[in-house]
Every structure is written in structure tokens, then in C-alpha cells.
VEXKOLTI-980243 format. One record per atom (N, C-alpha, C): residue number from 1; residue in one letter; atom name; y, x, z. Coordinates in pm, whole numbers, padded with zeros to 5 digits. Example, Ala and Ser with C-alpha at 12.3 -4.5 7.8 and 13.67 -1.06 7.14 Angstrom:
REM VEXKOLTI-980243
<rec><i>1</i><aa>A</aa><at>N</at><c2>-00569</c2><c1>01319</c1><c3>00780</c3></rec>
<rec><i>1</i><aa>A</aa><at>CA</at><c2>-00450</c2><c1>01230</c1><c3>00780</c3></rec>
<rec><i>1</i><aa>A</aa><at>C</at><c2>-00330</c2><c1>01320</c1><c3>00780</c3></rec>
<rec><i>2</i><aa>S</aa><at>N</at><c2>-00225</c2><c1>01285</c1><c3>00708</c3></rec>
<rec><i>2</i><aa>S</aa><at>CA</at><c2>-00106</c2><c1>01367</c1><c3>00714</c3></rec>
<rec><i>2</i><aa>S</aa><at>C</at><c2>00003</c2><c1>01290</c1><c3>00787</c3></rec>
END
This chain:
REM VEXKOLTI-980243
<rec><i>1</i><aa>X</aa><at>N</at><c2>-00119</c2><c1>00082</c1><c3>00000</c3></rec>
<rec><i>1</i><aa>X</aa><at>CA</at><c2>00000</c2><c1>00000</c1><c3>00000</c3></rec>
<rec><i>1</i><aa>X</aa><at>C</at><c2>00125</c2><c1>00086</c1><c3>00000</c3></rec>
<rec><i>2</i><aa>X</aa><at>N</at><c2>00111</c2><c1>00196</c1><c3>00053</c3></rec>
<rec><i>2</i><aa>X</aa><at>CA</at><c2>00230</c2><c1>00296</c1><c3>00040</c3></rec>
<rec><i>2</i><aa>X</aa><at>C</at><c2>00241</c2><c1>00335</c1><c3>-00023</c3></rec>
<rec><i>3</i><aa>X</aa><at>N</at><c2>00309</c2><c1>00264</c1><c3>-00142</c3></rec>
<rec><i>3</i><aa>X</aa><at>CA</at><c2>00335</c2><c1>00346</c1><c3>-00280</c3></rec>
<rec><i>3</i><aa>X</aa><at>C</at><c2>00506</c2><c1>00456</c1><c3>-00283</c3></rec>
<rec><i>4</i><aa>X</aa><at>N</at><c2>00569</c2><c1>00454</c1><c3>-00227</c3></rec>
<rec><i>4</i><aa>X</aa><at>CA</at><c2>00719</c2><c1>00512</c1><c3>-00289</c3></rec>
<rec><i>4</i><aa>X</aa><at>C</at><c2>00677</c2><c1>00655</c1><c3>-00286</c3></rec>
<rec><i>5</i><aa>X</aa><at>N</at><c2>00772</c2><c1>00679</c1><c3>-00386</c3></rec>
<rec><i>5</i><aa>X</aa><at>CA</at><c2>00747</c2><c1>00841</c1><c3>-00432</c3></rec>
<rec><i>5</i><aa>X</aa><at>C</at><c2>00835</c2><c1>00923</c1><c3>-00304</c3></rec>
<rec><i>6</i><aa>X</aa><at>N</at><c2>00881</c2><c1>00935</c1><c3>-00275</c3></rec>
<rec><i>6</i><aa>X</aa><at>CA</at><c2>00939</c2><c1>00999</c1><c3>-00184</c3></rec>
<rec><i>6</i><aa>X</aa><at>C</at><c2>00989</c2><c1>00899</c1><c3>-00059</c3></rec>
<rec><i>7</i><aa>X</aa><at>N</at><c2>01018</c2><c1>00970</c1><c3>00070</c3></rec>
<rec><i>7</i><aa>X</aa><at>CA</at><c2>00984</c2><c1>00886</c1><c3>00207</c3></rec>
<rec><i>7</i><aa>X</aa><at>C</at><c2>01148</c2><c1>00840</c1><c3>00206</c3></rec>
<rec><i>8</i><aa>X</aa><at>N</at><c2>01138</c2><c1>00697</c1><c3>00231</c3></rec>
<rec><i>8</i><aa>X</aa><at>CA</at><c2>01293</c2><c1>00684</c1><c3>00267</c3></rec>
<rec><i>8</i><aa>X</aa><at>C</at><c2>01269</c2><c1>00580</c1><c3>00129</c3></rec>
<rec><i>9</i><aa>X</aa><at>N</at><c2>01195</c2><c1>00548</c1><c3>00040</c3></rec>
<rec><i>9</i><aa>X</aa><at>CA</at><c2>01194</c2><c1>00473</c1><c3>-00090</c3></rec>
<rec><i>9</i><aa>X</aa><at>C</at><c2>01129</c2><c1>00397</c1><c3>-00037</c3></rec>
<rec><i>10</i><aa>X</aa><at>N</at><c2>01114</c2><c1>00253</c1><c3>-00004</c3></rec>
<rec><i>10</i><aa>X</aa><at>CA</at><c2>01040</c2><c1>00167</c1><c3>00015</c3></rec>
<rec><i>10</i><aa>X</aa><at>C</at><c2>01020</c2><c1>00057</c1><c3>-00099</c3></rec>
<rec><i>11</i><aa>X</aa><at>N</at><c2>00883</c2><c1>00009</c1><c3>-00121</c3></rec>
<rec><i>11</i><aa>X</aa><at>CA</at><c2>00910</c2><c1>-00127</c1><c3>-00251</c3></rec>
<rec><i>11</i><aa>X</aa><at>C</at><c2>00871</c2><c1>-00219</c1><c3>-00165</c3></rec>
<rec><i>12</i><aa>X</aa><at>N</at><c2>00954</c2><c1>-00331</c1><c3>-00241</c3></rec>
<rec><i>12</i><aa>X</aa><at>CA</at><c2>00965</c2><c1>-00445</c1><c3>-00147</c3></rec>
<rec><i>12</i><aa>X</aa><at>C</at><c2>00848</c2><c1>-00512</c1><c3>-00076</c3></rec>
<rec><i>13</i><aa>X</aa><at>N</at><c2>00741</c2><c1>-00518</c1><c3>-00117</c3></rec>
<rec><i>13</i><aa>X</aa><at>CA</at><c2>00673</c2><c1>-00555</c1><c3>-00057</c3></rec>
<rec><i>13</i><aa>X</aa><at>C</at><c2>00598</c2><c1>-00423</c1><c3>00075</c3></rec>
<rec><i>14</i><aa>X</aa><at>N</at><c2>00663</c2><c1>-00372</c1><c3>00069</c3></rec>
<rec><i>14</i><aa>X</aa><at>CA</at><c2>00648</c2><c1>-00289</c1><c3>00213</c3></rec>
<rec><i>14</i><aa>X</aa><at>C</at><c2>00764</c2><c1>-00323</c1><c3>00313</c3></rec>
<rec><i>15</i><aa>X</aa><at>N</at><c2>00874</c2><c1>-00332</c1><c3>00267</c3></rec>
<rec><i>15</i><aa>X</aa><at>CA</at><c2>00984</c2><c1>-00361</c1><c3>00350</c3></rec>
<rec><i>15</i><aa>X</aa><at>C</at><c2>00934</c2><c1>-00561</c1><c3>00405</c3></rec>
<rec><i>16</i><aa>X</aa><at>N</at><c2>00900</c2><c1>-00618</c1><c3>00308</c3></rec>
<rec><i>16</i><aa>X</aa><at>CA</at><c2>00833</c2><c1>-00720</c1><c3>00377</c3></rec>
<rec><i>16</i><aa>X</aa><at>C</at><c2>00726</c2><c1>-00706</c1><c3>00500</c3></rec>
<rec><i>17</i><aa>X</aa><at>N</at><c2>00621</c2><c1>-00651</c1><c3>00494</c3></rec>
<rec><i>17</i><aa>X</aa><at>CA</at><c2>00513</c2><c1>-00599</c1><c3>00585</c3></rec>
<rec><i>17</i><aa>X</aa><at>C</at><c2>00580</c2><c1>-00564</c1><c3>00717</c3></rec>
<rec><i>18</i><aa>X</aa><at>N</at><c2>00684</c2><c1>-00483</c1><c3>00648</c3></rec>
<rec><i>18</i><aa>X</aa><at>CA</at><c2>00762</c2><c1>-00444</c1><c3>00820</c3></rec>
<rec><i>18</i><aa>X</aa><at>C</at><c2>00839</c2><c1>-00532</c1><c3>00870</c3></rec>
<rec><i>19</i><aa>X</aa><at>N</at><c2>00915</c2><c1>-00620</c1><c3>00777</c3></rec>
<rec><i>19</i><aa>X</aa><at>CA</at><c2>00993</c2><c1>-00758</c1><c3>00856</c3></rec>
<rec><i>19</i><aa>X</aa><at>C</at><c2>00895</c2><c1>-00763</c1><c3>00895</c3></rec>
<rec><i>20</i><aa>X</aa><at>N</at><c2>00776</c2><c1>-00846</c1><c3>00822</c3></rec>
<rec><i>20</i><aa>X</aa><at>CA</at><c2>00678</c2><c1>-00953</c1><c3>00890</c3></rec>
<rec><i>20</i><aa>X</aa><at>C</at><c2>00650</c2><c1>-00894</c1><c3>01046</c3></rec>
<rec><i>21</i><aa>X</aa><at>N</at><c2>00584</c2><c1>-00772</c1><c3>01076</c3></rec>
<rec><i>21</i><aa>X</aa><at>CA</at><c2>00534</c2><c1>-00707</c1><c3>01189</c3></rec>
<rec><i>21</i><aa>X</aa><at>C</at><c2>00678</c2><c1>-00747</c1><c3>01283</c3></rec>
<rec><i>22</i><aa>X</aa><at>N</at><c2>00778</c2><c1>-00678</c1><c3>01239</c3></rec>
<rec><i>22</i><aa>X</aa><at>CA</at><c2>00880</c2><c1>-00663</c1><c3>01300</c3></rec>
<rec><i>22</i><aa>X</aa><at>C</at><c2>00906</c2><c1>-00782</c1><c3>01369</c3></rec>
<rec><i>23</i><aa>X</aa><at>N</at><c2>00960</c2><c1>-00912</c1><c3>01280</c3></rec>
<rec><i>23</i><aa>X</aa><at>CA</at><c2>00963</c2><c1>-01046</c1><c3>01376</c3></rec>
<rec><i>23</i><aa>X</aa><at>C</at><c2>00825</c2><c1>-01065</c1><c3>01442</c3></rec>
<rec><i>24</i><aa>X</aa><at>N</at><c2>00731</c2><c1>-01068</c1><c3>01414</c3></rec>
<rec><i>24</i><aa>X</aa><at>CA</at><c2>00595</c2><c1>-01100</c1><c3>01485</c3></rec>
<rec><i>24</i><aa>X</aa><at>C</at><c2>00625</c2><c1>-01011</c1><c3>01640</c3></rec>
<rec><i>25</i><aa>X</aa><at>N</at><c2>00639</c2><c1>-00921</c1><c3>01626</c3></rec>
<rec><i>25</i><aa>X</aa><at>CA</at><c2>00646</c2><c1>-00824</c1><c3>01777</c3></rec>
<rec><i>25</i><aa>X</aa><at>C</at><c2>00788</c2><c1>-00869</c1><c3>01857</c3></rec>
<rec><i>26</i><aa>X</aa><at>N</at><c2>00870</c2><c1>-00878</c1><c3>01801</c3></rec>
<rec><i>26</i><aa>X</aa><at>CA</at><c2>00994</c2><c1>-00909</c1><c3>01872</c3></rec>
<rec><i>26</i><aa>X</aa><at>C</at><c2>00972</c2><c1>-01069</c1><c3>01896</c3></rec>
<rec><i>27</i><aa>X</aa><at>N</at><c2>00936</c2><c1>-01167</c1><c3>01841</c3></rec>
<rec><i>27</i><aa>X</aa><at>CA</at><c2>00910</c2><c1>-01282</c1><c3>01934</c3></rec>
<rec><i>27</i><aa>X</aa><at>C</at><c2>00805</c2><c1>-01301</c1><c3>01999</c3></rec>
<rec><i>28</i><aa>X</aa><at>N</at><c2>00728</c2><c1>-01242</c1><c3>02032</c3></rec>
<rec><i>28</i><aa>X</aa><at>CA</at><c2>00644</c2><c1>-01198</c1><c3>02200</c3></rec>
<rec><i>28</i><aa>X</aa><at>C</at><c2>00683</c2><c1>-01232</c1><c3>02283</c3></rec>
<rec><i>29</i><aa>X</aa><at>N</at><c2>00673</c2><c1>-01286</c1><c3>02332</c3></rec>
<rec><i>29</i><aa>X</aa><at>CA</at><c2>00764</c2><c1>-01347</c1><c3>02508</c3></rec>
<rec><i>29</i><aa>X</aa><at>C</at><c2>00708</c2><c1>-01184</c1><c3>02587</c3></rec>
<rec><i>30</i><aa>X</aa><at>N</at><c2>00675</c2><c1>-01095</c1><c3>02614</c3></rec>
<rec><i>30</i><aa>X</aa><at>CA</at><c2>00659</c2><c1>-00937</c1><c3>02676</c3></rec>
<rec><i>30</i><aa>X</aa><at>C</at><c2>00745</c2><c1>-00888</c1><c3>02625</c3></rec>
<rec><i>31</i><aa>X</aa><at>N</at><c2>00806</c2><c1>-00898</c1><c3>02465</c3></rec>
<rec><i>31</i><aa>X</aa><at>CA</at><c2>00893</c2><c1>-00831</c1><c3>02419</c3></rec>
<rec><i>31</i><aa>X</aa><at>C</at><c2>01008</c2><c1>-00809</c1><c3>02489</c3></rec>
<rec><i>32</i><aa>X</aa><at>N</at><c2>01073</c2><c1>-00731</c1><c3>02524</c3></rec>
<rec><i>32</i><aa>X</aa><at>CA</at><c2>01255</c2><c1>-00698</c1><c3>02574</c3></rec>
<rec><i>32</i><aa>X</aa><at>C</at><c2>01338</c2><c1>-00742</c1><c3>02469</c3></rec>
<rec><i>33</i><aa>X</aa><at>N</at><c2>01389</c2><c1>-00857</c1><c3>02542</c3></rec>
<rec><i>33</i><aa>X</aa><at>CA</at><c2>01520</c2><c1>-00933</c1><c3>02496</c3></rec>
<rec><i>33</i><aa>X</aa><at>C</at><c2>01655</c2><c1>-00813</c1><c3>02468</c3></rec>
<rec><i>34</i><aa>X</aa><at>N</at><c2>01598</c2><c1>-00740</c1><c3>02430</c3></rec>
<rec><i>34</i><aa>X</aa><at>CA</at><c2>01760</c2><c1>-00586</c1><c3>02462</c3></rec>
<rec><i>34</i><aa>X</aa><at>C</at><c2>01771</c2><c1>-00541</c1><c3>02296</c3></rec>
<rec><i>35</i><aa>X</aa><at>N</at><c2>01920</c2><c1>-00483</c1><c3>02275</c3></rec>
<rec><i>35</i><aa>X</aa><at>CA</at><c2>01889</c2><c1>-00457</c1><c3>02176</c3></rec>
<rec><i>35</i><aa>X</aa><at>C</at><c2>01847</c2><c1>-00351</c1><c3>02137</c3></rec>
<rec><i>36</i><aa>X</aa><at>N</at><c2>01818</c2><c1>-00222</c1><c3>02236</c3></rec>
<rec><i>36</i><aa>X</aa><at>CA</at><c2>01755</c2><c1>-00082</c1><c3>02186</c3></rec>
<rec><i>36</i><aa>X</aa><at>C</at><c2>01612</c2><c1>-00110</c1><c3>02197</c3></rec>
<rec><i>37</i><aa>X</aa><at>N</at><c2>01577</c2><c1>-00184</c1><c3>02244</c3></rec>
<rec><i>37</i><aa>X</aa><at>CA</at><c2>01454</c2><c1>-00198</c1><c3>02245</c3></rec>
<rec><i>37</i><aa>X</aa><at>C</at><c2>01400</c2><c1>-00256</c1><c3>02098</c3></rec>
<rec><i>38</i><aa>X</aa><at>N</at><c2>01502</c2><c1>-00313</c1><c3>02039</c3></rec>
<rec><i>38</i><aa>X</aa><at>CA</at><c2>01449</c2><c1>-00350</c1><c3>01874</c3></rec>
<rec><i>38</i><aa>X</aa><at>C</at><c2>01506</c2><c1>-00257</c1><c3>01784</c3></rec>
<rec><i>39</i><aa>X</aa><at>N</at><c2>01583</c2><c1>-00201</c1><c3>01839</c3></rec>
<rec><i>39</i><aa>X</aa><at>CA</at><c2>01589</c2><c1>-00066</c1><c3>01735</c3></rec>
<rec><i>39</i><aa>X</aa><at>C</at><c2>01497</c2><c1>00002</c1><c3>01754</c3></rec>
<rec><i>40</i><aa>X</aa><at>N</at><c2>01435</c2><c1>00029</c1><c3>01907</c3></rec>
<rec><i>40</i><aa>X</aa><at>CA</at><c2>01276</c2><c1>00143</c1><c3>01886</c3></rec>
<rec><i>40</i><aa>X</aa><at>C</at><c2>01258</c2><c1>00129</c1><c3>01792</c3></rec>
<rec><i>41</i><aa>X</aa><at>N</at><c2>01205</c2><c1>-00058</c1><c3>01787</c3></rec>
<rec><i>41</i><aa>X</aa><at>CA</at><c2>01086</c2><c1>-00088</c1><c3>01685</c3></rec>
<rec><i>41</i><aa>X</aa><at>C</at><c2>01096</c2><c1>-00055</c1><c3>01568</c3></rec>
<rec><i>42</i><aa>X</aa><at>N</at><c2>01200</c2><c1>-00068</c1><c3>01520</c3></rec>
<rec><i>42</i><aa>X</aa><at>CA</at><c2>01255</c2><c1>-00033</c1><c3>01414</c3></rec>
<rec><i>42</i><aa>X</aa><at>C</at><c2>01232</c2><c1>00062</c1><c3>01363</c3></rec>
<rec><i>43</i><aa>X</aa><at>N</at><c2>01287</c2><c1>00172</c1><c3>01463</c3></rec>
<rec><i>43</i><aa>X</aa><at>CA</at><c2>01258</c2><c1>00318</c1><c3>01411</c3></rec>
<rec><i>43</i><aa>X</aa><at>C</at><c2>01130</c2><c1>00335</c1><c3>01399</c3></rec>
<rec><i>44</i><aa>X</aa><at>N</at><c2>01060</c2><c1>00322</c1><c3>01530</c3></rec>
<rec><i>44</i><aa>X</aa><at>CA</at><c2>00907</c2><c1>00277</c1><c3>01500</c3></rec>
<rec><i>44</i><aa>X</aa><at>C</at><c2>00886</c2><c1>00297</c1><c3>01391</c3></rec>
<rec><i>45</i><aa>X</aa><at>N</at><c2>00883</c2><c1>00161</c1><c3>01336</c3></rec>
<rec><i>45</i><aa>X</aa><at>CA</at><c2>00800</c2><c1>00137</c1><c3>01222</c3></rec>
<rec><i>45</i><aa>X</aa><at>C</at><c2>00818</c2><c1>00245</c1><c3>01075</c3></rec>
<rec><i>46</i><aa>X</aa><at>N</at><c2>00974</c2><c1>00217</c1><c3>01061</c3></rec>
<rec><i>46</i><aa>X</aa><at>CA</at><c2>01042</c2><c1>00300</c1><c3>00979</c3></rec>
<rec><i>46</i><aa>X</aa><at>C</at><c2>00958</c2><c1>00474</c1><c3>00978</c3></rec>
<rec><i>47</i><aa>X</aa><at>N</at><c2>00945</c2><c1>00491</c1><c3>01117</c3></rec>
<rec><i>47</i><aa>X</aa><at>CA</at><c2>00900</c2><c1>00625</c1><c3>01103</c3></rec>
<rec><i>47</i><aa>X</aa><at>C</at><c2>00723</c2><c1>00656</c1><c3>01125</c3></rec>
<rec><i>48</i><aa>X</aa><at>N</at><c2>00662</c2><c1>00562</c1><c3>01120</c3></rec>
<rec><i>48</i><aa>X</aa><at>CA</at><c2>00505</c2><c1>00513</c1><c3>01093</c3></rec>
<rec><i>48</i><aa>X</aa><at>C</at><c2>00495</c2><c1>00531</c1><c3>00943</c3></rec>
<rec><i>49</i><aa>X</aa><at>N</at><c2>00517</c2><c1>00400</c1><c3>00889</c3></rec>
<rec><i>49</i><aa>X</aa><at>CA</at><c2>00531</c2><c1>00333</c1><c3>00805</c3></rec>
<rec><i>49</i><aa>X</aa><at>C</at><c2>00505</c2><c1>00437</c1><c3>00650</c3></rec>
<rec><i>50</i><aa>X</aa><at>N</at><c2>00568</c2><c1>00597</c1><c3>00617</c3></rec>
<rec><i>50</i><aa>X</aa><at>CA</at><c2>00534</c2><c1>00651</c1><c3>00496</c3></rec>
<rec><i>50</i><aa>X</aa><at>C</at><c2>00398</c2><c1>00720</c1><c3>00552</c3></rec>
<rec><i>51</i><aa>X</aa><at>N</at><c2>00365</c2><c1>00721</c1><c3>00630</c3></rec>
<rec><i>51</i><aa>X</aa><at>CA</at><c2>00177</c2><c1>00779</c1><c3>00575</c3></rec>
<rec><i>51</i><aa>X</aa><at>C</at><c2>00179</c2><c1>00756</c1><c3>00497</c3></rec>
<rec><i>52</i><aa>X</aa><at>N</at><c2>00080</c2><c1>00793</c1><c3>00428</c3></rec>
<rec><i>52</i><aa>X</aa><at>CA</at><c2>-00017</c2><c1>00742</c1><c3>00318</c3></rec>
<rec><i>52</i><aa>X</aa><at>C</at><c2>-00139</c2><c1>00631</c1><c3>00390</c3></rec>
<rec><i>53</i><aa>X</aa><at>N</at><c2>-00147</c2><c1>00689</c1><c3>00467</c3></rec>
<rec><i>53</i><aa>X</aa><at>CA</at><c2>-00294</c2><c1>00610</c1><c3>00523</c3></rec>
<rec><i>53</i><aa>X</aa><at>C</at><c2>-00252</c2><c1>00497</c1><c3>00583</c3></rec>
<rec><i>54</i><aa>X</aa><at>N</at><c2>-00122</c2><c1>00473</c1><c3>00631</c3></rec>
<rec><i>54</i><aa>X</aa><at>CA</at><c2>-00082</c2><c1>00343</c1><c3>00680</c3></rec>
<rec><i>54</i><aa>X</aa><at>C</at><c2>-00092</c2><c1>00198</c1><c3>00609</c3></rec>
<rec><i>55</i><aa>X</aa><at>N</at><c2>-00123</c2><c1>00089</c1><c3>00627</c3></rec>
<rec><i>55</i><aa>X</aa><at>CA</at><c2>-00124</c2><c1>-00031</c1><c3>00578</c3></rec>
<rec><i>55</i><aa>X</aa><at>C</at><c2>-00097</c2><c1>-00124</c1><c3>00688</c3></rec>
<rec><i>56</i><aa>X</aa><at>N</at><c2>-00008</c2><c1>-00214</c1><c3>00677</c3></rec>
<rec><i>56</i><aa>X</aa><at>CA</at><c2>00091</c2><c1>-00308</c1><c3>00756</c3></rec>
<rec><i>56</i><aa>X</aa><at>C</at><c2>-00050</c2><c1>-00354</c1><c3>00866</c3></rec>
<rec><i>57</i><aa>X</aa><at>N</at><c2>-00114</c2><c1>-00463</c1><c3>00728</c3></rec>
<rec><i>57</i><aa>X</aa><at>CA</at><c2>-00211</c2><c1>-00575</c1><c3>00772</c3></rec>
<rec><i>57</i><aa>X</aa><at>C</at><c2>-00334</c2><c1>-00469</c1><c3>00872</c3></rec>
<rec><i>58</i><aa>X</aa><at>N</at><c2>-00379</c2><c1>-00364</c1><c3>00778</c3></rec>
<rec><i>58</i><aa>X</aa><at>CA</at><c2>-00522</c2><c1>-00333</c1><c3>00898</c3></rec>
<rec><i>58</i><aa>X</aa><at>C</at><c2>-00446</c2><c1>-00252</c1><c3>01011</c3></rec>
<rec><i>59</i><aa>X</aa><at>N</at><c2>-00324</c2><c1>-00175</c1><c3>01040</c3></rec>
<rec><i>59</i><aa>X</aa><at>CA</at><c2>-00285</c2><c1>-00150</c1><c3>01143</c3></rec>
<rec><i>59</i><aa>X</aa><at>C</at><c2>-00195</c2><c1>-00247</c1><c3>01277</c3></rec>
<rec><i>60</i><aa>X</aa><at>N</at><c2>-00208</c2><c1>-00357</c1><c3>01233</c3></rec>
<rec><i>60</i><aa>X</aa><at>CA</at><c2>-00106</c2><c1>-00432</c1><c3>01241</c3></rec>
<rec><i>60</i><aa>X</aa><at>C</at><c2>-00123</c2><c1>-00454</c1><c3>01430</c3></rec>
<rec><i>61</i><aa>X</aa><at>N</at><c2>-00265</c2><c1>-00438</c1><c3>01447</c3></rec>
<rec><i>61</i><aa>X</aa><at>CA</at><c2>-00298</c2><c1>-00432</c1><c3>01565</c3></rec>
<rec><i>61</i><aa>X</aa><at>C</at><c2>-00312</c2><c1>-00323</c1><c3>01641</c3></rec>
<rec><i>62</i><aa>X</aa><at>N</at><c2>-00315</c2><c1>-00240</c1><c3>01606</c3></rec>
<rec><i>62</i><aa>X</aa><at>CA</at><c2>-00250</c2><c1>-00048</c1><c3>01626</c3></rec>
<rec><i>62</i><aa>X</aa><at>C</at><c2>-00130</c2><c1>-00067</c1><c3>01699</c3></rec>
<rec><i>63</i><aa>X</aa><at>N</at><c2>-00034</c2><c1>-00124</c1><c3>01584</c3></rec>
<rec><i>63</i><aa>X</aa><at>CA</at><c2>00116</c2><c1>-00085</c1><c3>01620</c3></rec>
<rec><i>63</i><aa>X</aa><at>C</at><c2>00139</c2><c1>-00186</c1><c3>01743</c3></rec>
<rec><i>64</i><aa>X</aa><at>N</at><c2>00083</c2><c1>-00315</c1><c3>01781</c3></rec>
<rec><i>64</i><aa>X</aa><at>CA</at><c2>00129</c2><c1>-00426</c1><c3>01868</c3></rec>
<rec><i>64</i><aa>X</aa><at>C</at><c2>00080</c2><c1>-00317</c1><c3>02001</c3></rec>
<rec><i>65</i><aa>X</aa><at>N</at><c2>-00039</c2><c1>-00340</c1><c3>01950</c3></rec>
<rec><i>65</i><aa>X</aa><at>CA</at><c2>-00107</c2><c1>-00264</c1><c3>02161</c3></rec>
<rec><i>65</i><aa>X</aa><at>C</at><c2>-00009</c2><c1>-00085</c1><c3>02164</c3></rec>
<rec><i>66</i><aa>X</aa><at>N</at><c2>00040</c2><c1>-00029</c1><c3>02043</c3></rec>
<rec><i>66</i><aa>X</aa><at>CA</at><c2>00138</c2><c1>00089</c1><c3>02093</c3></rec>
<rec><i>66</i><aa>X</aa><at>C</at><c2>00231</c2><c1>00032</c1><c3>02157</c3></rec>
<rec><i>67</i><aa>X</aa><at>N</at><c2>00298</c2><c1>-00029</c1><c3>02105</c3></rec>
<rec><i>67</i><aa>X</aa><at>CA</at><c2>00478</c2><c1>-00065</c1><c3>02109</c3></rec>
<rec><i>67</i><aa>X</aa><at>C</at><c2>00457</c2><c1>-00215</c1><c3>02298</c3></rec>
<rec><i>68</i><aa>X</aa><at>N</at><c2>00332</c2><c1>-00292</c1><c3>02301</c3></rec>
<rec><i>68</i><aa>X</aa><at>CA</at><c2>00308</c2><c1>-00274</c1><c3>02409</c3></rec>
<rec><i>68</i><aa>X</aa><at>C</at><c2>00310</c2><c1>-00191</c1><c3>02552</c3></rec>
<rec><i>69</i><aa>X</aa><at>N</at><c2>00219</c2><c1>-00109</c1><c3>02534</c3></rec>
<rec><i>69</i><aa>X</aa><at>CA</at><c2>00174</c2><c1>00008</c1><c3>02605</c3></rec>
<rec><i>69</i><aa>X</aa><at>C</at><c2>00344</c2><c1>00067</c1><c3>02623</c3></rec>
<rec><i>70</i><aa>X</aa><at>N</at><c2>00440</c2><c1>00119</c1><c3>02510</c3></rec>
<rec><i>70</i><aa>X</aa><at>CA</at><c2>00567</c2><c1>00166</c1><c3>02564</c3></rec>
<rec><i>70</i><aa>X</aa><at>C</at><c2>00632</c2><c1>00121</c1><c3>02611</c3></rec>
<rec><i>71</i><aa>X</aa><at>N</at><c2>00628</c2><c1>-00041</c1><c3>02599</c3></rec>
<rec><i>71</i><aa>X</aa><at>CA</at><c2>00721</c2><c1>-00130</c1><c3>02709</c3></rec>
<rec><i>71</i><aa>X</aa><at>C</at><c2>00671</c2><c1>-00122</c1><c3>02837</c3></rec>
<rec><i>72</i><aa>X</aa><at>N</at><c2>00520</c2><c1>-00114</c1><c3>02818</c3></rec>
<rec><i>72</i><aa>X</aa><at>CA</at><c2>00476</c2><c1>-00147</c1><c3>02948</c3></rec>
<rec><i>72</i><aa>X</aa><at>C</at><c2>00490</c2><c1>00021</c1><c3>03047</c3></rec>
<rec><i>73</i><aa>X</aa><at>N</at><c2>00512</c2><c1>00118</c1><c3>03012</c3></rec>
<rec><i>73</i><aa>X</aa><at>CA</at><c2>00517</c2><c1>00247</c1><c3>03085</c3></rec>
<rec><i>73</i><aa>X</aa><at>C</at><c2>00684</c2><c1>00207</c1><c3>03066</c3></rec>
<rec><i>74</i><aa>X</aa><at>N</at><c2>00742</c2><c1>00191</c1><c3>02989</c3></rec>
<rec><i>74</i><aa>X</aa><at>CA</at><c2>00931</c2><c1>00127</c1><c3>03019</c3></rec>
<rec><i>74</i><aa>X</aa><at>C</at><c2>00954</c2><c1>00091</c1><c3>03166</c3></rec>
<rec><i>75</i><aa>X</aa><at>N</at><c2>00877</c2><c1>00015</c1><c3>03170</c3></rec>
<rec><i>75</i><aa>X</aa><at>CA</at><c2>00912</c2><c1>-00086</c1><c3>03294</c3></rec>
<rec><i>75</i><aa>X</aa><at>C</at><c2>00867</c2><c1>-00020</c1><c3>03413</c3></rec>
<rec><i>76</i><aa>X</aa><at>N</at><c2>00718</c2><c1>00094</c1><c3>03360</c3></rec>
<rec><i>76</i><aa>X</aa><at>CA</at><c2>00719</c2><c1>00133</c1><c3>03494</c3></rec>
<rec><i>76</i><aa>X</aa><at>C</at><c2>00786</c2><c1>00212</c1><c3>03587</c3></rec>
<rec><i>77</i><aa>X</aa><at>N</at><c2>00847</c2><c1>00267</c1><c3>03486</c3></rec>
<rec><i>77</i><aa>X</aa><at>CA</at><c2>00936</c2><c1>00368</c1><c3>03530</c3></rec>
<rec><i>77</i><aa>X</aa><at>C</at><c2>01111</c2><c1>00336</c1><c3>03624</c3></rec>
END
């Protein structure tokens, strides 16, 4: 699914994959209502996202239990 020739080129249907994830994780009721906390994600993803080996759909549950797990050590701290 990661087709762009160089990182920083996204085709649209990748920049879709990451909305999609993106709203899916941010309306979580666990999610942080804050706004750096949706820029992580953001960057997150943004900086996941050019692997090669990455794909939205089969990681899609990768990235939820990560970006979990960092809220949840967030808070512990």
C-alpha cells in the first residue's frame, strides 16, 4: 500500500488510511481530549506510516494497543 516514491509523498488513498485510523483512535473515550496529544498521533502515524512494510488495515491494531500503552504510561507518570 505504500506506494510514494519518496517519504513525505503520500497518494491519497494512504492519507485516507491515516484519517480513517486517526479519527478511529481519537474518538476512543481513553483517548486525551488535549490537543498535543493528537498531534502525537499525528506525528505518530505520519512517522510510521513510509515503511514499506506498513499497511493501515493489517496494522491497524499495532498502532491502537501502541498509542494506548503511551497514554497509558502518560498518565502514569
Amino acid at each position: 500500500m505504500n506506494s510514494h516514491p519518496r517519504q513525505g509523498a503520500f497518494q491519497p488513498e494512504e492519507l485516507d488510511a491515516l484519517q480513517s485510523i486517526y479519527d478511529e483512535i481519537t474518538a476512543q473515550s481513553w483517548f486525551p481530549d488535549l490537543p498535543e496529544a493528537r498531534e502525537d498521533l499525528a506525528k505518530y502515524l505520519f512517522e510510521t506510516f513510509p515503511s514499506p512494510t506498513y499497511d493501515a488495515d493489517r496494522h491497524r491494531s499495532d498502532i491502537e494497543a501502541s498509542v494506548r500503552l503511551y497514554h497509558a504510561n502518560e498518565c502514569a507518570h
